[in-house]
N, CA and C atoms as an extended XYZ file, in Angstrom:
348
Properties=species:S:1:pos:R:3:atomname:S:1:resname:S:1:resid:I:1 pbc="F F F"
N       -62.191      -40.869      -61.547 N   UNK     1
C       -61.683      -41.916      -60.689 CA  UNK     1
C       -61.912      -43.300      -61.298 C   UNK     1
N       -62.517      -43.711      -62.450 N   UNK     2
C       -62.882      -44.188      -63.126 CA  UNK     2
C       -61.561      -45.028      -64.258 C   UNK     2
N       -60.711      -44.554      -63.991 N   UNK     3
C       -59.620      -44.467      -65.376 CA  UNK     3
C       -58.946      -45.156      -64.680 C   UNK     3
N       -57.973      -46.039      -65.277 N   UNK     4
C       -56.599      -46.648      -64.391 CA  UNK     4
C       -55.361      -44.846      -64.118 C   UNK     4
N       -54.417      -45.426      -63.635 N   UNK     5
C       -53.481      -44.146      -63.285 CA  UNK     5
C       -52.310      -44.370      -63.274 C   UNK     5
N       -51.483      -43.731      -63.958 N   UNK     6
C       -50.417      -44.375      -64.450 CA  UNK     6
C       -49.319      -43.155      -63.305 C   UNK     6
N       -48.614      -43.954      -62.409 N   UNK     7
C       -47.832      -43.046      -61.619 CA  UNK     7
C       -46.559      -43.577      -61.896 C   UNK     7
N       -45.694      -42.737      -61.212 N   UNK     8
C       -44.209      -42.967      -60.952 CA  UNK     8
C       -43.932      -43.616      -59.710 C   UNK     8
N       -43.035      -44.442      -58.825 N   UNK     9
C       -42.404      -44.943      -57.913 CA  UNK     9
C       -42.818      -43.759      -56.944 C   UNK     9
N       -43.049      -44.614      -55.767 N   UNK    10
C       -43.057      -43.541      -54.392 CA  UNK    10
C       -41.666      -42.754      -54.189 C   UNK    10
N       -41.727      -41.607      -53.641 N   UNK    11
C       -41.053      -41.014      -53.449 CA  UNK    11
C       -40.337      -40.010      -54.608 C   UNK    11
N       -40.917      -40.063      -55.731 N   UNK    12
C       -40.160      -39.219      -56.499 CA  UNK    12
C       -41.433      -38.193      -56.087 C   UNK    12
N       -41.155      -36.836      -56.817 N   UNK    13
C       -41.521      -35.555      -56.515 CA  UNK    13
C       -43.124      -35.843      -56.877 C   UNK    13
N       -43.016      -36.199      -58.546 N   UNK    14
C       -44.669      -35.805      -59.686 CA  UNK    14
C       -45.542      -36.545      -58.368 C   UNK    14
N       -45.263      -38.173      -57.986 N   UNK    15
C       -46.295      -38.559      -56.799 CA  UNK    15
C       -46.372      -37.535      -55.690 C   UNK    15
N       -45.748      -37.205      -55.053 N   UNK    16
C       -45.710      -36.690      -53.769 CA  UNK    16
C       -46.547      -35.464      -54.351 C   UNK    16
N       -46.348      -34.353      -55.505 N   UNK    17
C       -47.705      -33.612      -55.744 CA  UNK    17
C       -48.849      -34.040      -56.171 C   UNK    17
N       -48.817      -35.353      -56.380 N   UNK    18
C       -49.829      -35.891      -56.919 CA  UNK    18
C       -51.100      -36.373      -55.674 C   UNK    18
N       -49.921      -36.819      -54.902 N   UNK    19
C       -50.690      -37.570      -53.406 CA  UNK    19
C       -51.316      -36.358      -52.606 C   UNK    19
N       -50.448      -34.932      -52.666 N   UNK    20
C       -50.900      -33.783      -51.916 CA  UNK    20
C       -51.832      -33.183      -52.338 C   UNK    20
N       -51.763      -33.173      -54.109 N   UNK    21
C       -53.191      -32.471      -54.753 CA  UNK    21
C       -54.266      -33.119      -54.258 C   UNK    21
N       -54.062      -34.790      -54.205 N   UNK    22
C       -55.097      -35.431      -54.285 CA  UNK    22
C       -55.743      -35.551      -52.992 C   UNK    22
N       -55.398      -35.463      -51.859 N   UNK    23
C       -55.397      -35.148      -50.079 CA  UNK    23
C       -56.320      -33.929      -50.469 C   UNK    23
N       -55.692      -32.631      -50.885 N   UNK    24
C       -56.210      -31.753      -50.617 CA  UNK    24
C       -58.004      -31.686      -50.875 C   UNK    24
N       -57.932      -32.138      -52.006 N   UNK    25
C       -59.134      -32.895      -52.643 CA  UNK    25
C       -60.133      -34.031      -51.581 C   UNK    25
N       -59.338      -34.293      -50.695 N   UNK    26
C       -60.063      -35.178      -50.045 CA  UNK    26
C       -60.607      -36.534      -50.682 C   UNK    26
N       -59.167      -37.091      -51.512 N   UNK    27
C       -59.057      -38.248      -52.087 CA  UNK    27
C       -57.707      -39.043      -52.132 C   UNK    27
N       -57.641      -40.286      -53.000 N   UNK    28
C       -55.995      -40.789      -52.295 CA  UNK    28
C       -56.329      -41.339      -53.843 C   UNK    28
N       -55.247      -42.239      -54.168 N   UNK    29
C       -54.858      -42.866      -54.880 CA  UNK    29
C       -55.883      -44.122      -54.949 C   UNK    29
N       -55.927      -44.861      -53.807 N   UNK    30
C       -56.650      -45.837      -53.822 CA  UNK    30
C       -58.567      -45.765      -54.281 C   UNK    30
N       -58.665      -44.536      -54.394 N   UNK    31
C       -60.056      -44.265      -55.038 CA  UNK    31
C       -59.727      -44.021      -56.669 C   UNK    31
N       -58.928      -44.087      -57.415 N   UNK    32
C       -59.054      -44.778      -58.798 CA  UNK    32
C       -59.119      -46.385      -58.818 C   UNK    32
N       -59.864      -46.902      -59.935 N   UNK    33
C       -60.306      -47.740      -60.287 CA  UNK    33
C       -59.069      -48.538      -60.461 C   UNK    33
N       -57.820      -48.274      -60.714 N   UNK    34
C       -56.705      -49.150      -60.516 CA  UNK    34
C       -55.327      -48.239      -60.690 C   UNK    34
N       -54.124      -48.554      -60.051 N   UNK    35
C       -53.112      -47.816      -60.192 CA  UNK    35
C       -52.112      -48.526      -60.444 C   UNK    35
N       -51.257      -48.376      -61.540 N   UNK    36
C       -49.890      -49.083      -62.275 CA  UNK    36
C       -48.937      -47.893      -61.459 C   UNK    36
N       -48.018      -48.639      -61.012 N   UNK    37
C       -46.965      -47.838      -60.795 CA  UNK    37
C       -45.454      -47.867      -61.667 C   UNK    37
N       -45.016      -47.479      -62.377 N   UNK    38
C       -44.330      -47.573      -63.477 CA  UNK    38
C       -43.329      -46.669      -63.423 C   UNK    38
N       -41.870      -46.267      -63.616 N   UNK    39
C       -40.997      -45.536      -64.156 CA  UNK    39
C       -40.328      -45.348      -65.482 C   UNK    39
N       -41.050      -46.333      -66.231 N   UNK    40
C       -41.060      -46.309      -67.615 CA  UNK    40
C       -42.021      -45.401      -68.580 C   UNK    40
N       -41.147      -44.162      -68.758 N   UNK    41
C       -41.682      -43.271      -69.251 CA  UNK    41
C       -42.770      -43.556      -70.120 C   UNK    41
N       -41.964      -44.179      -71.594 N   UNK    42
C       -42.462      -44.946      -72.702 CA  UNK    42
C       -43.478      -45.729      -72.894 C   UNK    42
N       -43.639      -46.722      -71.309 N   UNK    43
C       -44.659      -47.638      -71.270 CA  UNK    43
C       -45.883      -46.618      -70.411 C   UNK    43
N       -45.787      -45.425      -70.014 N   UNK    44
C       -46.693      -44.555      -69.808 CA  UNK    44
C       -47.591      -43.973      -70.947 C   UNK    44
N       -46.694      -43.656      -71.549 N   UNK    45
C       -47.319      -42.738      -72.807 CA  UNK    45
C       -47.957      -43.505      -73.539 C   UNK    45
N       -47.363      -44.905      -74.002 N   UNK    46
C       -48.182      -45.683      -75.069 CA  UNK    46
C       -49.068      -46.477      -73.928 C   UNK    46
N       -49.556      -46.672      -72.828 N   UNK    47
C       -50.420      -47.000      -72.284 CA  UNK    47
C       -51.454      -45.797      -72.375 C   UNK    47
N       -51.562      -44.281      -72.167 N   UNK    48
C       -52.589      -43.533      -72.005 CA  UNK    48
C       -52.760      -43.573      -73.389 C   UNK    48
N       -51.883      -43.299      -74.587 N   UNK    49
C       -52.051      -43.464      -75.894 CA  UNK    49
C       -53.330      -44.069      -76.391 C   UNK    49
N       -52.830      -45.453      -75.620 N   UNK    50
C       -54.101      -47.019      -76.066 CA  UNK    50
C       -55.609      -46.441      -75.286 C   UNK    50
N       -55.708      -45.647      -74.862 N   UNK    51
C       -57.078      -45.382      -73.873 CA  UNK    51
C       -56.971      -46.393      -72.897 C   UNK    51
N       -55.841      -46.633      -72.314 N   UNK    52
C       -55.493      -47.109      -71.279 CA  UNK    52
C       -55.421      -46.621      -69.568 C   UNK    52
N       -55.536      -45.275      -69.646 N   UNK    53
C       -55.908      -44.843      -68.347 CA  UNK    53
C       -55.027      -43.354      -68.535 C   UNK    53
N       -54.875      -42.630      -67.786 N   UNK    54
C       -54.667      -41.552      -67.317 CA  UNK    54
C       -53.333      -41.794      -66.574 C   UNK    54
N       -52.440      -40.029      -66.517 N   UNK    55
C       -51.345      -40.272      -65.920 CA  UNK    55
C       -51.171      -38.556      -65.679 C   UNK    55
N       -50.275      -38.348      -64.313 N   UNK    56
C       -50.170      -36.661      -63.970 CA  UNK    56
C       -48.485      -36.796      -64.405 C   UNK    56
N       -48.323      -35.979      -65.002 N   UNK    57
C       -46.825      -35.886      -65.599 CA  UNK    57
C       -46.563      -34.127      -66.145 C   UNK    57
N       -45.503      -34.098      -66.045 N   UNK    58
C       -45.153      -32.870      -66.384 CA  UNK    58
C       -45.285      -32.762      -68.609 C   UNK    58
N       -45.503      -31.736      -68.789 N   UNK    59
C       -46.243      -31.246      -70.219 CA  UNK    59
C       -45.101      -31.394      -70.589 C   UNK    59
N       -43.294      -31.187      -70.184 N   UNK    60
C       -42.710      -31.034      -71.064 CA  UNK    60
C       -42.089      -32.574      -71.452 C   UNK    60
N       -42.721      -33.398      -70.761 N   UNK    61
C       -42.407      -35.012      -70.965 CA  UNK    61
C       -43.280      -35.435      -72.286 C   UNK    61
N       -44.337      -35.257      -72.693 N   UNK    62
C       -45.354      -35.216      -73.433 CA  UNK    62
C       -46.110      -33.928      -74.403 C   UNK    62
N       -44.635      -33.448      -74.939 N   UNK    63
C       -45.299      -31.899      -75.415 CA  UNK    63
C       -45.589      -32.515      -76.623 C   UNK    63
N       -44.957      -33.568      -77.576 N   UNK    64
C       -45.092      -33.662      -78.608 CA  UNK    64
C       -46.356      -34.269      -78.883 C   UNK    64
N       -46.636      -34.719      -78.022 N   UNK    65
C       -48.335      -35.738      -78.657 CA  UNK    65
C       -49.603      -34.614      -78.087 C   UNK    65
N       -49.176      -33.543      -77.359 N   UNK    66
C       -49.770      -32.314      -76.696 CA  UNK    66
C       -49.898      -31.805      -78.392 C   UNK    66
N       -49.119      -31.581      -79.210 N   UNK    67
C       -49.033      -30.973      -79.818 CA  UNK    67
C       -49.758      -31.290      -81.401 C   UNK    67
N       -49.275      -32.485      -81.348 N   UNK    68
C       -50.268      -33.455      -82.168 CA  UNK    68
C       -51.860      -33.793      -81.945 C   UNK    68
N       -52.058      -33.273      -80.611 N   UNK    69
C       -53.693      -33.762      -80.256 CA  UNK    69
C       -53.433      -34.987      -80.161 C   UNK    69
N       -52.293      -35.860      -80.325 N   UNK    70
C       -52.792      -37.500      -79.393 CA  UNK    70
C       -52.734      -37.439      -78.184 C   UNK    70
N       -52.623      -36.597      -77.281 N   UNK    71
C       -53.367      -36.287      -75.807 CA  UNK    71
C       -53.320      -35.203      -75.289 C   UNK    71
N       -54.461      -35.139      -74.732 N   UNK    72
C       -55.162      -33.701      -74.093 CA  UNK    72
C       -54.696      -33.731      -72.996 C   UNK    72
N       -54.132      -32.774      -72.135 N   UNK    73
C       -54.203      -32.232      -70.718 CA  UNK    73
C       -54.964      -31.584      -70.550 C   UNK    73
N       -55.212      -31.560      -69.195 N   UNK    74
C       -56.149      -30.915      -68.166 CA  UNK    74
C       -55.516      -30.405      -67.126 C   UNK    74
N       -55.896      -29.727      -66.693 N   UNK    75
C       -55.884      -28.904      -65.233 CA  UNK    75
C       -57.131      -28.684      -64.482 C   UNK    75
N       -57.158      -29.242      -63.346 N   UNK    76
C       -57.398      -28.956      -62.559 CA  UNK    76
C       -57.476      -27.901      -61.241 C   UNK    76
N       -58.973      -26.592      -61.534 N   UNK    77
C       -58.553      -25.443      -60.675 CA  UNK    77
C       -58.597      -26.149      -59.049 C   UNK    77
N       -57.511      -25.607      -58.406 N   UNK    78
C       -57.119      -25.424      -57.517 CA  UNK    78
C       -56.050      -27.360      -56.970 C   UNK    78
N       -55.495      -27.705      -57.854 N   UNK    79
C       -54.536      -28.625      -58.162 CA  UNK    79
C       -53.213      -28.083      -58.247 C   UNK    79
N       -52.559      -28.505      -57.537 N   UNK    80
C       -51.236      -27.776      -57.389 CA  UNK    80
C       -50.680      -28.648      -58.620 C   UNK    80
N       -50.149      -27.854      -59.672 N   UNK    81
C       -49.553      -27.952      -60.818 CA  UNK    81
C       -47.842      -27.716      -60.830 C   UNK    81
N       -47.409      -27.741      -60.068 N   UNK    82
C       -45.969      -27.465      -60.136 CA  UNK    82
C       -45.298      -27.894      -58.847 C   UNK    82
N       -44.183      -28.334      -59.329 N   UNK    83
C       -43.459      -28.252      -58.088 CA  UNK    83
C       -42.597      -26.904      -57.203 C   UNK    83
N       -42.543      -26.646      -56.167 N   UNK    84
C       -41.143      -25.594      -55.670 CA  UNK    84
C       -39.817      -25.982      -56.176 C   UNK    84
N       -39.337      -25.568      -56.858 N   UNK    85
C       -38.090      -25.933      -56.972 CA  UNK    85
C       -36.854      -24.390      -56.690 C   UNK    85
N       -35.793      -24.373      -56.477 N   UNK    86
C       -34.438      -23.303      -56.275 CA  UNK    86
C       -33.925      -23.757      -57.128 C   UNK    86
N       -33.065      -22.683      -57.896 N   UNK    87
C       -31.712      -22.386      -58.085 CA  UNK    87
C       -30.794      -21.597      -57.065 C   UNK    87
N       -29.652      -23.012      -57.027 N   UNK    88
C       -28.738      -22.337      -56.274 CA  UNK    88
C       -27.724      -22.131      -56.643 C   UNK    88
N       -26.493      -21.347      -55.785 N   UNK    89
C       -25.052      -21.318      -56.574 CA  UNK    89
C       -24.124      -20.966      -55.377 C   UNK    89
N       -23.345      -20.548      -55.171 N   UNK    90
C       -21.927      -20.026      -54.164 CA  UNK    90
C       -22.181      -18.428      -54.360 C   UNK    90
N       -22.725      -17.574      -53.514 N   UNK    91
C       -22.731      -16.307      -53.044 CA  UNK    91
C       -21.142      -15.957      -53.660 C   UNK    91
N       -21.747      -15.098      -54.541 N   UNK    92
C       -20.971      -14.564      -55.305 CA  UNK    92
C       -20.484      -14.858      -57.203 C   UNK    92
N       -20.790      -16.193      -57.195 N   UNK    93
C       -20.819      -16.906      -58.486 CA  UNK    93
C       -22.200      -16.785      -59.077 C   UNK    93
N       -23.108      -16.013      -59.096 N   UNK    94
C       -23.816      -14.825      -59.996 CA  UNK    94
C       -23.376      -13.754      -60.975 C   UNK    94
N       -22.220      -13.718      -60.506 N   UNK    95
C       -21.410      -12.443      -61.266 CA  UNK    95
C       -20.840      -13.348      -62.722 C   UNK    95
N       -20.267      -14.762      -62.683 N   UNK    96
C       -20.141      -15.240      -63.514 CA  UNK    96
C       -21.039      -15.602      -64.732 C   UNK    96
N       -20.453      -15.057      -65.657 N   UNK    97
C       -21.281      -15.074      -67.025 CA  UNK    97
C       -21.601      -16.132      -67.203 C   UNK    97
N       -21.168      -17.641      -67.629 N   UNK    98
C       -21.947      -19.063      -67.361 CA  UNK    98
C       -22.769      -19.244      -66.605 C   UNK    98
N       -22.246      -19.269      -65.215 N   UNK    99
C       -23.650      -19.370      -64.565 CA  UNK    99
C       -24.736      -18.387      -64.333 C   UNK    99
N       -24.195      -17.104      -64.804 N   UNK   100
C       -25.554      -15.904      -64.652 CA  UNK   100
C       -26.799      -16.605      -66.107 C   UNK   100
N       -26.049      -17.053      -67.358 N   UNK   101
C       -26.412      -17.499      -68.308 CA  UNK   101
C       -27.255      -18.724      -68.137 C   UNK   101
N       -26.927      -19.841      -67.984 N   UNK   102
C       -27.419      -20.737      -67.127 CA  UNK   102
C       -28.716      -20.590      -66.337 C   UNK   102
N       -28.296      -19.911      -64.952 N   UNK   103
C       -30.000      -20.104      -64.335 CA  UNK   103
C       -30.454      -18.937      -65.533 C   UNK   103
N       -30.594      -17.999      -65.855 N   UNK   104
C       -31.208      -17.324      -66.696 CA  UNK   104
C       -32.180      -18.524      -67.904 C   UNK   104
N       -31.192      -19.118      -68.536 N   UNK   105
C       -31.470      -19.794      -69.447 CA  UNK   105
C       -32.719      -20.990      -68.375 C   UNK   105
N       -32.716      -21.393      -67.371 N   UNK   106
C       -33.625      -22.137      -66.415 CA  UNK   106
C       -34.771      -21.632      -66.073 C   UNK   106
N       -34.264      -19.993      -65.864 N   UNK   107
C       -35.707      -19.454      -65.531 CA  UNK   107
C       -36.425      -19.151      -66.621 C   UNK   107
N       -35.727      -19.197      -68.212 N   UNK   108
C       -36.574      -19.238      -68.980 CA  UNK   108
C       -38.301      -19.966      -69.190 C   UNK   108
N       -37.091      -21.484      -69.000 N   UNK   109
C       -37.599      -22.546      -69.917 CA  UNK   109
C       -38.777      -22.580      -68.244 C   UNK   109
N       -38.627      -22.187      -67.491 N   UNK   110
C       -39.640      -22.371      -66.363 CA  UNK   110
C       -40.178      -21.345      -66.299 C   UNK   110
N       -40.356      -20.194      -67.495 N   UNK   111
C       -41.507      -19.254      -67.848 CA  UNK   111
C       -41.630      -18.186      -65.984 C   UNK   111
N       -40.589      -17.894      -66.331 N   UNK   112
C       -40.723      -16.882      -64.775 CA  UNK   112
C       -39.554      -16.118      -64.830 C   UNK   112
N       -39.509      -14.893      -64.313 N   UNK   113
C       -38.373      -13.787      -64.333 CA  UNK   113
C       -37.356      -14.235      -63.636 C   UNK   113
N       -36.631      -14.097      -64.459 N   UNK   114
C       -35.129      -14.547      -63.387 CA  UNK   114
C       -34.352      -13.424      -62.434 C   UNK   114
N       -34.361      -13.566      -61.288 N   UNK   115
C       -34.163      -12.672      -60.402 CA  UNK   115
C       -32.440      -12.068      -60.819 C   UNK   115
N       -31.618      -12.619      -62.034 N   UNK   116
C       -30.124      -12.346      -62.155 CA  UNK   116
C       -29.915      -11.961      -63.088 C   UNK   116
């Protein structure tokens, strides 16, 4: 709680799990030491970069410096790490090879069996 915190605008999703992890926790936002609110991806990354504070963002926004070791993630047990998200389509447009291809190709990259 110590670190500044580099968030996104109210109302997008990463806050709203961010605000719920952090509830659940029996903490808020306002118990870090300071909070930038920012939608500038870029000015996120090269701010935690600088040892500038901390930020909850999805891994595939930041895989490359993940990958490089210029920043570590963490997890947190019992931190809700993901969002719910659906794929949807028109009952019956499953049968179509694009879109059977498609969410397939979605449920890949989101590492989970695709029900099609």
């Amino acid at each position: 709680m110590q670190y500044t915190l580099f968030v996104r605008e109210g109302g997008c999703s990463s806050r709203q799990l961010l605000g719920r992890g952090l509830e659940d926790l029996g903490r808020s936002l306002d118990d870090f030491s300071a909070v930038v609110t920012s939608d500038d991806l870029r000015l996120t990354c090269q701010s935690v970069l600088s040892a500038g504070g901390i930020s909850f963002m999805s891994k595939c926004l930041v895989c490359e410096y993940l990958e490089t070791g210029q920043m570590i993630g963490h997890q947190l047990e019992g931190f809700p790490h993901s969002r719910q998200r659906k794929v949807v389509m028109e009952k019956g447009r499953e049968k179509e090879k694009l879109l059977r291809d498609l969410a397939r190709c979605i449920f890949n990259v989101m590492d989970v069996p695709s029900p099609i």
